[in-house]
C-alpha positions as semicolon CSV with decimal commas, in nm:
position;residue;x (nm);y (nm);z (nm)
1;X;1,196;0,494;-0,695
2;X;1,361;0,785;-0,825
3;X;1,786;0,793;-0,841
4;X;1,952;1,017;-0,597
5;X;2,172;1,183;-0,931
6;X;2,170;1,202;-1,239
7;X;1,968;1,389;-1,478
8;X;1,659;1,519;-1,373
9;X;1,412;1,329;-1,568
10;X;1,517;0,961;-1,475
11;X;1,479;1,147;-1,075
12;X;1,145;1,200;-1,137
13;X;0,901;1,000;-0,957
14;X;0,732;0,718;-1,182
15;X;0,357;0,793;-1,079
16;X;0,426;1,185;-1,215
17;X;0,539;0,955;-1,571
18;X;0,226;0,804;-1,531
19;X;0,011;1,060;-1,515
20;X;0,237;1,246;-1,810
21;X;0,109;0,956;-2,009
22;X;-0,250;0,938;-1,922
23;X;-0,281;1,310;-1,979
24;X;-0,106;1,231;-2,366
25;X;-0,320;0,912;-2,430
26;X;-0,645;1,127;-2,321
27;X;-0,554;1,443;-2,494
28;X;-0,512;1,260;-2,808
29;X;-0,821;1,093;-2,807
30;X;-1,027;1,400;-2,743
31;X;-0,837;1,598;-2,945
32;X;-0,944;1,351;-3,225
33;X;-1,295;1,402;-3,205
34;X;-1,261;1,799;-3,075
35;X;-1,081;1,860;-3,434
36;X;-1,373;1,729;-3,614
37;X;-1,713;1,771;-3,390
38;X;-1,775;2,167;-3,503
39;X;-1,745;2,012;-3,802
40;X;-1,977;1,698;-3,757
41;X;-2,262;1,935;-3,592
42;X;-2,285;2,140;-3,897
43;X;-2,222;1,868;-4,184
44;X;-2,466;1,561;-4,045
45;X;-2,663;1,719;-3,833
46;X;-2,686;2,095;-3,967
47;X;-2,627;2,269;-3,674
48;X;-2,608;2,652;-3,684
49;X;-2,214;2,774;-3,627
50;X;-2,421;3,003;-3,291
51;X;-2,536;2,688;-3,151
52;X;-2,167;2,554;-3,179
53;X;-2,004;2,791;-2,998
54;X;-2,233;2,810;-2,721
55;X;-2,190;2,464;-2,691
56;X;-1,843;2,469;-2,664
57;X;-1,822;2,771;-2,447
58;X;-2,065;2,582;-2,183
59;X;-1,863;2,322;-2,206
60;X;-1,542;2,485;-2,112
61;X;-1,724;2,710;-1,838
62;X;-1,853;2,364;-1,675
63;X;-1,504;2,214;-1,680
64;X;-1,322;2,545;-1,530
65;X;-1,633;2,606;-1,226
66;X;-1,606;2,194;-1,148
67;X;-1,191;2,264;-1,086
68;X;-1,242;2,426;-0,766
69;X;-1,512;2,183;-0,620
70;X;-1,297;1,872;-0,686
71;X;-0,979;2,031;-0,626
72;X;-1,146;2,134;-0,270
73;X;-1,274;1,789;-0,235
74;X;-0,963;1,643;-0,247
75;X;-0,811;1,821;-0,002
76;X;-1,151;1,745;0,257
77;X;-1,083;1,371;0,169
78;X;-0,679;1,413;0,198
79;X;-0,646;1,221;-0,117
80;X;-0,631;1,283;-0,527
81;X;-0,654;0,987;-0,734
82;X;-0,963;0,885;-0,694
83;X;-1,097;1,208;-0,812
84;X;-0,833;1,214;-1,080
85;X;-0,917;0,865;-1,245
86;X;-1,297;1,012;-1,148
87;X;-1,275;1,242;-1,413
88;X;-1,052;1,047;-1,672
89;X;-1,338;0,706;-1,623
90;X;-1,626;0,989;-1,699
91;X;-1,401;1,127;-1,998
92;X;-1,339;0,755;-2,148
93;X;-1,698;0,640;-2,105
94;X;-1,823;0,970;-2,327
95;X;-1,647;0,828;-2,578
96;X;-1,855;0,632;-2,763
97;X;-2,096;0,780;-2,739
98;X;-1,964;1,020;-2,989
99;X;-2,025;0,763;-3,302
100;X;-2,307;0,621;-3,166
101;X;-2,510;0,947;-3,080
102;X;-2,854;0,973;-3,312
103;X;-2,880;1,343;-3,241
104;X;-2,712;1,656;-3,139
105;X;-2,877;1,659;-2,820
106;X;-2,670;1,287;-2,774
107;X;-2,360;1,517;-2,886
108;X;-2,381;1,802;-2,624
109;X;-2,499;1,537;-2,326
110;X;-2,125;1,353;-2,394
111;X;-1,958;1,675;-2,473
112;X;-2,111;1,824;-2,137
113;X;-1,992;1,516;-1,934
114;X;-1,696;1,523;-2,095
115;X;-1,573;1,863;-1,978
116;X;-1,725;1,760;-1,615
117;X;-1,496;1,468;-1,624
118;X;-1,181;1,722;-1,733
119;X;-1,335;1,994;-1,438
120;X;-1,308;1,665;-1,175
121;X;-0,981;1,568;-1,280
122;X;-0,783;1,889;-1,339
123;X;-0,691;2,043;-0,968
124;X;-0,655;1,679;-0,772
125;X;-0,415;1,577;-1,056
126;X;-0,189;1,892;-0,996
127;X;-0,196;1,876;-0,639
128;X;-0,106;1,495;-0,719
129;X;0,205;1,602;-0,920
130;X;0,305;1,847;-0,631
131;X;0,261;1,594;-0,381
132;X;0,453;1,301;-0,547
133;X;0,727;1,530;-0,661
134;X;1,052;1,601;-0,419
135;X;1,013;2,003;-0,366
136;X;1,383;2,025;-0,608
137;X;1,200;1,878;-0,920
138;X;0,839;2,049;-0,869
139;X;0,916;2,243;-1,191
140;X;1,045;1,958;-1,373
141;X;0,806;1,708;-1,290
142;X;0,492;2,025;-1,383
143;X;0,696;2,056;-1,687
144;X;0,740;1,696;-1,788
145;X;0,372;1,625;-1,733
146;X;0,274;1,973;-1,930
147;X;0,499;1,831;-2,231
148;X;0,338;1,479;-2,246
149;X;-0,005;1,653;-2,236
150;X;0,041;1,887;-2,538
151;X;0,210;1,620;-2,746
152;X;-0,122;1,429;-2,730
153;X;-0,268;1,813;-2,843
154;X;-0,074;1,809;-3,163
155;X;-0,116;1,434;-3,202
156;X;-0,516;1,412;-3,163
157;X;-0,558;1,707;-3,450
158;X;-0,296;1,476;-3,684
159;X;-0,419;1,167;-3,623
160;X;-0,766;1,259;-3,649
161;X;-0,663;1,421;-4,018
162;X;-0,463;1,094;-4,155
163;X;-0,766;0,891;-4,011
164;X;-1,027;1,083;-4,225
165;X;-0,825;1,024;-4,528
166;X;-0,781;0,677;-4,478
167;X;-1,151;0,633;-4,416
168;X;-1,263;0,869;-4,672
169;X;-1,395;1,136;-4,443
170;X;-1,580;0,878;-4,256
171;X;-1,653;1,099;-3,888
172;X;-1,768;0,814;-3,717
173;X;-1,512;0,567;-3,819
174;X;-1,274;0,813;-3,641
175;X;-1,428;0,876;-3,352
176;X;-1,444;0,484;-3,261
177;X;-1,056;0,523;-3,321
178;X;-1,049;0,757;-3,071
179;X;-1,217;0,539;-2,787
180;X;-0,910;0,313;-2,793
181;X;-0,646;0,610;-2,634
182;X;-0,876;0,738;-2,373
183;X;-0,968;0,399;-2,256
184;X;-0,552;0,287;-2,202
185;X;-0,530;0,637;-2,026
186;X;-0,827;0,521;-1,800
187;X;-0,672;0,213;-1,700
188;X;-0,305;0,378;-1,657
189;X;-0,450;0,574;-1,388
190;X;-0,569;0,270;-1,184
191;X;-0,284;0,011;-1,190
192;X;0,050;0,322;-1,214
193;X;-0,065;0,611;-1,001
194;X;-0,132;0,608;-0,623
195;X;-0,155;0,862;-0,341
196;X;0,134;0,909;-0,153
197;X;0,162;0,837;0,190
198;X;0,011;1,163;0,416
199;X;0,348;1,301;0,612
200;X;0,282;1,283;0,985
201;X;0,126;1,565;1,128
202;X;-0,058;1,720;0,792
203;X;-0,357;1,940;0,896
204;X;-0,675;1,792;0,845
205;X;-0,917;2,034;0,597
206;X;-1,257;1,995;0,718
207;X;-1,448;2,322;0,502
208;X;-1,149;2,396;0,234
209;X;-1,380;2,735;0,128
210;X;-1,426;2,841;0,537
211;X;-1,232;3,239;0,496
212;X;-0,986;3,106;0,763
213;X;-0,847;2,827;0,544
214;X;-0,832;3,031;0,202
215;X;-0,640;3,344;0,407
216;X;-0,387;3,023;0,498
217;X;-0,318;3,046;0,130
218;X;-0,088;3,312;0,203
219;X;0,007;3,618;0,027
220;X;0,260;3,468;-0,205
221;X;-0,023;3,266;-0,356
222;X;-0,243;3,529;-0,381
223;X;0,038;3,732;-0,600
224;X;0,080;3,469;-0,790
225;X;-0,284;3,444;-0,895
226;X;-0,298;3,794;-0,949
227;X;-0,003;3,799;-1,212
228;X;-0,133;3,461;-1,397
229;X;-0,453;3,666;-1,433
230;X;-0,282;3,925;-1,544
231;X;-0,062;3,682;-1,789
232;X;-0,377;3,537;-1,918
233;X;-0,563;3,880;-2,054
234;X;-0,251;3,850;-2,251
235;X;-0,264;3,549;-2,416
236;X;-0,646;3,504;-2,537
237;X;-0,727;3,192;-2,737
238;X;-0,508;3,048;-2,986
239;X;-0,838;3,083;-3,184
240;X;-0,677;3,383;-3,288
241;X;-0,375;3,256;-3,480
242;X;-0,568;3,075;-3,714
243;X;-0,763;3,392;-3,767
244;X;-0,444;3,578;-3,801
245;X;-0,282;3,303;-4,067
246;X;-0,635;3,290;-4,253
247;X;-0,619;3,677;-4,238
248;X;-0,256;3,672;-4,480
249;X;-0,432;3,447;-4,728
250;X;-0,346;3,105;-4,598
251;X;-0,507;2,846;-4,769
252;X;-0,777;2,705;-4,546
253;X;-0,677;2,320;-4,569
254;X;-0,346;2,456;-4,382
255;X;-0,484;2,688;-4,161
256;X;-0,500;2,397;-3,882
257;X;-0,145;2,347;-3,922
258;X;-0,097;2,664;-3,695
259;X;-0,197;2,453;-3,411
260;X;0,016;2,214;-3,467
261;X;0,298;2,386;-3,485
262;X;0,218;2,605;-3,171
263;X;0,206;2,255;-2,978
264;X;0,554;2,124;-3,098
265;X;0,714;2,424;-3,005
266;X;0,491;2,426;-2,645
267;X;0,581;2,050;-2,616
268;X;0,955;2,088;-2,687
269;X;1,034;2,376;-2,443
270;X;0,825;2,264;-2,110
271;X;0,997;2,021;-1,974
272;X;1,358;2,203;-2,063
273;X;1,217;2,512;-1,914
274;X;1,063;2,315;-1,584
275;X;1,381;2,154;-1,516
276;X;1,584;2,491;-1,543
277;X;1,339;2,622;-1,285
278;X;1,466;2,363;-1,051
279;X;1,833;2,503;-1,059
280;X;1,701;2,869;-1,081
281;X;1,469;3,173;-1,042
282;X;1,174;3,056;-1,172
283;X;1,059;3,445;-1,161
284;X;1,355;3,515;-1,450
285;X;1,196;3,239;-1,642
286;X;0,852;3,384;-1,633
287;X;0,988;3,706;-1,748
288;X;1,194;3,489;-2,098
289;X;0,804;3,400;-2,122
290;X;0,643;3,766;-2,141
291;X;0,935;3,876;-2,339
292;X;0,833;3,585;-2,590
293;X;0,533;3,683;-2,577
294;X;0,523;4,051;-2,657
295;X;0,781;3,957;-2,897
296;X;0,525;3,712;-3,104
297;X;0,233;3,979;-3,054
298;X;0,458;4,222;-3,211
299;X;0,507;4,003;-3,510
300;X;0,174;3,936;-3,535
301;X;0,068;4,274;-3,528
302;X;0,271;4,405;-3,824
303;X;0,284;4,039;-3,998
304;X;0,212;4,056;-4,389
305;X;0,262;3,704;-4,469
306;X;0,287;3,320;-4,398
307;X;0,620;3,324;-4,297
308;X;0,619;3,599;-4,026
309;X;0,302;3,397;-3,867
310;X;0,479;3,091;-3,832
311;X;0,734;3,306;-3,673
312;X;0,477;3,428;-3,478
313;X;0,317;3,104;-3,348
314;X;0,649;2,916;-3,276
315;X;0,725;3,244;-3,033
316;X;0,395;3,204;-2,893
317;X;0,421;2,820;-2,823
318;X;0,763;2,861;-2,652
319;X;0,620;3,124;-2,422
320;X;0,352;2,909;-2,311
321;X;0,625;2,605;-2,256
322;X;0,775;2,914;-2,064
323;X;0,507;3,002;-1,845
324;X;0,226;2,782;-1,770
325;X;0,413;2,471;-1,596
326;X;0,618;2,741;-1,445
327;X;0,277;2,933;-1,297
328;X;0,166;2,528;-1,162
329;X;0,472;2,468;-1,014
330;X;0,445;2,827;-0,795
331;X;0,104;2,765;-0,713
332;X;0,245;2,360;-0,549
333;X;0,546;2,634;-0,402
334;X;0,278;2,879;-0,260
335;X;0,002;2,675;-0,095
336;X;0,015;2,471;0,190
337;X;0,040;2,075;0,149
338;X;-0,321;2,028;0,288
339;X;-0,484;2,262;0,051
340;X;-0,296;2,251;-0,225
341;X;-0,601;2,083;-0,416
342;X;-0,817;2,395;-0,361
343;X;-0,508;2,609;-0,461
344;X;-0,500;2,490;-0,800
345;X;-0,874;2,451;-0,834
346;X;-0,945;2,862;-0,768
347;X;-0,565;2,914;-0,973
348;X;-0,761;2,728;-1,328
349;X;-1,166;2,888;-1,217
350;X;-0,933;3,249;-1,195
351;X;-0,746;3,156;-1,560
352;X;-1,077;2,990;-1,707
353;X;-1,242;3,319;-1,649
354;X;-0,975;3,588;-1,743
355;X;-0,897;3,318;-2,054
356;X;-1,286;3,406;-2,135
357;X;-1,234;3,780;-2,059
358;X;-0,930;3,819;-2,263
359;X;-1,054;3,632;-2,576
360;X;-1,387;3,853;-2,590
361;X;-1,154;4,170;-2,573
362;X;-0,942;4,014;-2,846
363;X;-1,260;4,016;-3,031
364;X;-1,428;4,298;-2,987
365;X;-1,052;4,453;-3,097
366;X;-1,062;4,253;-3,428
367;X;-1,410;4,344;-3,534
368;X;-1,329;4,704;-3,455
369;X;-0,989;4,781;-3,515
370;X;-0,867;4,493;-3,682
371;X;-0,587;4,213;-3,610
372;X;-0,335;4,478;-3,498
373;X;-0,525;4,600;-3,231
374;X;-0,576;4,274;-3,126
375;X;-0,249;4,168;-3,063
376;X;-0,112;4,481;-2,947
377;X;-0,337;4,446;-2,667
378;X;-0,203;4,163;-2,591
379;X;0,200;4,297;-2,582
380;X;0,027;4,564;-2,377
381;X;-0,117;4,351;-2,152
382;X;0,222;4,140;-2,116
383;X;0,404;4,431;-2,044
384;X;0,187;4,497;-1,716
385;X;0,227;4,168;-1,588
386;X;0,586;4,180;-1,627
387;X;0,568;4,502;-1,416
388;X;0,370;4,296;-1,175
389;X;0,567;4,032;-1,199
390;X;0,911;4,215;-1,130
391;X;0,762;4,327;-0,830
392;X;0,634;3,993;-0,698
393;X;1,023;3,869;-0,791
394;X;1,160;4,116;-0,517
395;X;0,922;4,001;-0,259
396;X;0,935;3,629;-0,282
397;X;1,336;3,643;-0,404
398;X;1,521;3,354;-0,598
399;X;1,481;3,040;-0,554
């Protein structure tokens, strides 16, 4: 049980630790074999770089549709962890077939079900968080959770590096390494998370997509959709900054390294942030994050070397510890208890798609105008949802 006092991370509720540390333990093992399958296509199996990105991008688009069914499901059903540690099983059970797969069509049949099991997972593990966690530590708990998870996203790409020197660039050998993680985040799920009890008097959801339920999503919920959309078209894929650190001559064996650096800097200022949020206007925090943001697009625009880049990156990871378990914890404020499942599931379909939007603009931008344009867009962009967010501050007021 949590303390009454003290600070706010020994308050938070043990099954929100839990699922902090099945969301590390599962990043890092697909993280592991995400760093090195583009990689793996082309090498053993000579795979052309087109048919790798369309992989990948069905992949993501199957994982960010699947979000709203499960997250809807959970609310019809009135509970989340069985459609949480639905998707993690699915996610752990893919992977081995990753070193044991004979072809590429093996490859993209656990890669596919692999994204489904993320999709299933995603929204009833949110709503989970916002229903174990006491309304004064929502953003705490979304941020402690947010930090576990990208730790595992800077210690898959690591591991996965010192494992294919050890083994001599052995791909296989490393991907059996990576079964172990995502298995212990499987079984975490089932013996340290459970559903808490339903409060007395919670609303049944029969049809979660019936127009009369989504309209009791409220106003406040809708704004806040509209300015994470908004948020998103600013922030395209971090594809970008290796693109942008290759672009100033970077050698290429450290070009990865920009990752990893974006992720410390994410992983170090979530929970912080989350737990400020607690004791303040979430709304000013949001608007540190844009101004973090345009400041690293700035940087990035005009940067001439290595140095400024990094500079770049580490403002661009602290904006997304900033922002994104900030934007979770509004949705759990927004949205009614009973439907909070299909309130996060529409929130990640809405970011998966302007995340898709966004990164094609970026681009089209590069190819035409070069990197500048690209991430001047994307201050641009930043600046209008801090417009939209200052407006959405004065109708919902502090916290």
């Amino acid at each position: 049980m949590p303390q009454a006092d003290g600070p706010a991370w020994r308050r938070i509720p043990g099954g929100v630790w839990a699922l902090g540390f099945v969301s590390l333990l599962m990043d890092v093992s697909s993280e592991m074999i995400h760093a090195l399958l583009p990689v793996y296509l082309v090498v053993a199996f000579g795979t052309p770089v087109l048919t790798v990105g369309l992989i990948e991008g069905i992949a993501e688009a199957t994982a960010a549709i699947t979000k709203v069914f499960s997250g809807a499901f959970s609310d019809r059903l009135g509970r989340r962890k069985a459609l949480a540690a639905l998707g993690y099983g699915l996610a752990a059970f893919t992977k081995p077939v990753f070193p044991l797969a004979p072809s590429v069509a093996w490859l993209v049949a656990a890669r596919f079900v692999d994204r489904l099991g993320k999709g299933i997972r995603g929204a009833p593990r949110d709503a989970l968080v916002a229903d174990l966690s006491p309304p004064e530590l929502r953003g705490a708990s979304f941020g402690l959770r947010q930090s576990l998870d990208t730790v595992g996203a800077f210690l898959g790409p690591l591991a996965a590096i010192g494992l294919m020197a050890l083994f001599a660039d052995d791909f296989v050998a490393v991907f059996w390494v990576a079964v172990a993680p995502a298995g212990l985040s499987f079984a975490l799920i089932l013996v340290a998370v459970r559903d808490p009890p339903r409060p007395a008097g919670l609303r049944t959801v029969r049809t979660p997509f019936a127009r009369a339920e989504l309209a009791r999503l409220g106003p406040a919920y809708w704004q806040v959709v509209g300015i994470a959309t908004v948020f998103t078209l600013a922030r395209f894929s971090e594809a970008f900054l290796i693109l942008r650190a290759q672009s100033v001559g970077t050698a290429l064996m450290l070009v990865p390294a920009v990752l990893v650096v974006m992720n410390i800097a994410y992983a170090l200022s979530a929970y912080p942030i989350g737990a400020l949020s607690d004791r303040m206007d979430r709304m000013g925090l949001l608007l540190l994050g844009l101004a973090l943001l345009v400041a690293a697009d700035l940087l990035l625009a005009v940067a001439g070397g290595i140095l400024a880049v990094g500079i770049g990156v580490v403002l661009w990871g602290l904006h997304m510890g900033c922002t994104q378990g900030l934007l979770s914890a509004l949705v759990a404020d927004a949205a009614p208890a009973e439907l909070r499942g299909t309130a996060f599931g529409v929130f990640n379909l809405v970011g998966g798609l302007a995340l898709l939007a966004a990164s094609a603009i970026a681009g089209a931008l590069w190819d035409a105008v070069g990197p500048a344009g690209t991430f001047l867009a994307g201050a641009a962009f930043a600046l209008l949802a801090a417009i939209g967010l200052g407006a959405m501050r004065g109708r919902l007021g502090p916290r």
